[in-house]
C-alpha positions as CSV (number, residue, x, y, z in Angstrom):
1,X,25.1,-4.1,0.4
2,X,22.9,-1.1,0.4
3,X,22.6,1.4,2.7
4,X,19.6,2.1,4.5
5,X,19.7,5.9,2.4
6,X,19.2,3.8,-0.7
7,X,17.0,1.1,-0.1
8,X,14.9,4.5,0.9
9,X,15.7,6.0,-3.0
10,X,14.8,2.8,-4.6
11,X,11.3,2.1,-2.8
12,X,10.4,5.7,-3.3
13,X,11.5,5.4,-7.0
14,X,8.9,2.4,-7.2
15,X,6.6,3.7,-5.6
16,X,6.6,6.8,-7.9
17,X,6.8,4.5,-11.0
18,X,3.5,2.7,-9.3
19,X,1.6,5.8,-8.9
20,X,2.8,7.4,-12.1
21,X,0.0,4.3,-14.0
22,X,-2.8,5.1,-11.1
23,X,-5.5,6.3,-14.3
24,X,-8.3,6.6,-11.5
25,X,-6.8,7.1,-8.3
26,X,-7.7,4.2,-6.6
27,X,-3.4,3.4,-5.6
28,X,-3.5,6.5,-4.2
29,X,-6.3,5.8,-2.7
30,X,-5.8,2.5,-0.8
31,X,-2.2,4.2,0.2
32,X,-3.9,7.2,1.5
33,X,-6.0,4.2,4.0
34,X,-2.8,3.2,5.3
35,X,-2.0,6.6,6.2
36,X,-4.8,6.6,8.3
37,X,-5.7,3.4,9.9
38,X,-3.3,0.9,11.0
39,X,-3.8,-2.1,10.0
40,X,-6.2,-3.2,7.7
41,X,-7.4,-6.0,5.8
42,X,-7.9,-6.8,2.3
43,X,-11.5,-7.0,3.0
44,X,-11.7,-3.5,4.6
45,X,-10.1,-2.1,2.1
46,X,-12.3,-3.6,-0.7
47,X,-15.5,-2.2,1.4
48,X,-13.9,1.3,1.7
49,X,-13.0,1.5,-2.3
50,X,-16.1,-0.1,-3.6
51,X,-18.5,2.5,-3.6
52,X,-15.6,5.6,-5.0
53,X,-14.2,3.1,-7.7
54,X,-15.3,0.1,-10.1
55,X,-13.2,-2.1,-8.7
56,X,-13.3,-5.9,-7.2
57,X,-11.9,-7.8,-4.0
58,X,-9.3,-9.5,-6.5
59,X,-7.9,-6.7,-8.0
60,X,-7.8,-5.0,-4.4
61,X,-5.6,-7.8,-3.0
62,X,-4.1,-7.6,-5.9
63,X,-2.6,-4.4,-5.4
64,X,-2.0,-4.6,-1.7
65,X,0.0,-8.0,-2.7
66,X,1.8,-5.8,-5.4
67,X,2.5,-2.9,-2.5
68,X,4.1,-5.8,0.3
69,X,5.9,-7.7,-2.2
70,X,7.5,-5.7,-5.2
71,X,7.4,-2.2,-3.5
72,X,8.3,-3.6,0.1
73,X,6.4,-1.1,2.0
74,X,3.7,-3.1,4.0
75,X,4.2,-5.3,7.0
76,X,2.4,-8.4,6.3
77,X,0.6,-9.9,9.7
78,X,-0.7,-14.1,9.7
79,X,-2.6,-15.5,12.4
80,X,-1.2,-18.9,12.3
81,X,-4.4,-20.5,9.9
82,X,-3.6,-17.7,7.6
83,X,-7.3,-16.7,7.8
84,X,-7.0,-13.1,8.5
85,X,-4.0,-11.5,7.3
86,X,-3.5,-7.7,8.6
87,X,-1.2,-5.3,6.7
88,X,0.1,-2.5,7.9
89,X,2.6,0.5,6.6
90,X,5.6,0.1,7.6
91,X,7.1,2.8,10.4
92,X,10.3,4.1,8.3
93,X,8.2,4.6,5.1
94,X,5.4,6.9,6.5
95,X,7.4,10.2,5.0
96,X,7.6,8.4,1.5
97,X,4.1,7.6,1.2
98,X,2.6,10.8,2.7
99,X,5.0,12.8,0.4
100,X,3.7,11.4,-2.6
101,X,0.0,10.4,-2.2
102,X,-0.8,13.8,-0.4
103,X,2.1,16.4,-2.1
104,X,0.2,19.6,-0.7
């Protein structure tokens, strides 16, 4: 069993290895919204991005699906017909994400 000290060194270690093939910015990007608002949507994120990067809505969910499941760092919210899912960053990985999308 891990501790919580090194569940904390392996998510940041994917999270770096994530960020380290961001050619654009857009990774840092999208984390940089979570930083900043709440909870969002994949939809709301997708209307944010689109005018700053080439991007579409599938490779924006993409990503966010990429960011809850392999890296483990987003709470992911249902309502119960699974319309409108909210994700959110979750509390005890604020400091990881704000350490390495905004190092100044």
């Amino acid at each position: 069993m891990r501790s919580p000290a090194d569940l904390k060194k392996e998510i940041e270690s994917r999270l770096k290895k994530y960020l380290s093939r961001d050619k654009t910015g857009i990774r840092h990007e999208l984390l940089k919204l979570f930083l900043e608002i709440k909870s969002l949507r994949v939809a709301e994120i997708y209307e944010n991005l689109k005018g700053r990067y080439t991007t579409s809505y599938h490779s924006i969910a993409s990503m966010v699906g990429i960011i809850a499941s392999k890296i483990g760092i987003l709470h992911v919210r249902k309502d119960k017909d699974n319309v409108n899912t909210q994700y959110e960053l979750k509390e005890q990985y604020k400091d990881i994400v704000t350490k390495l999308v905004d190092p100044a």
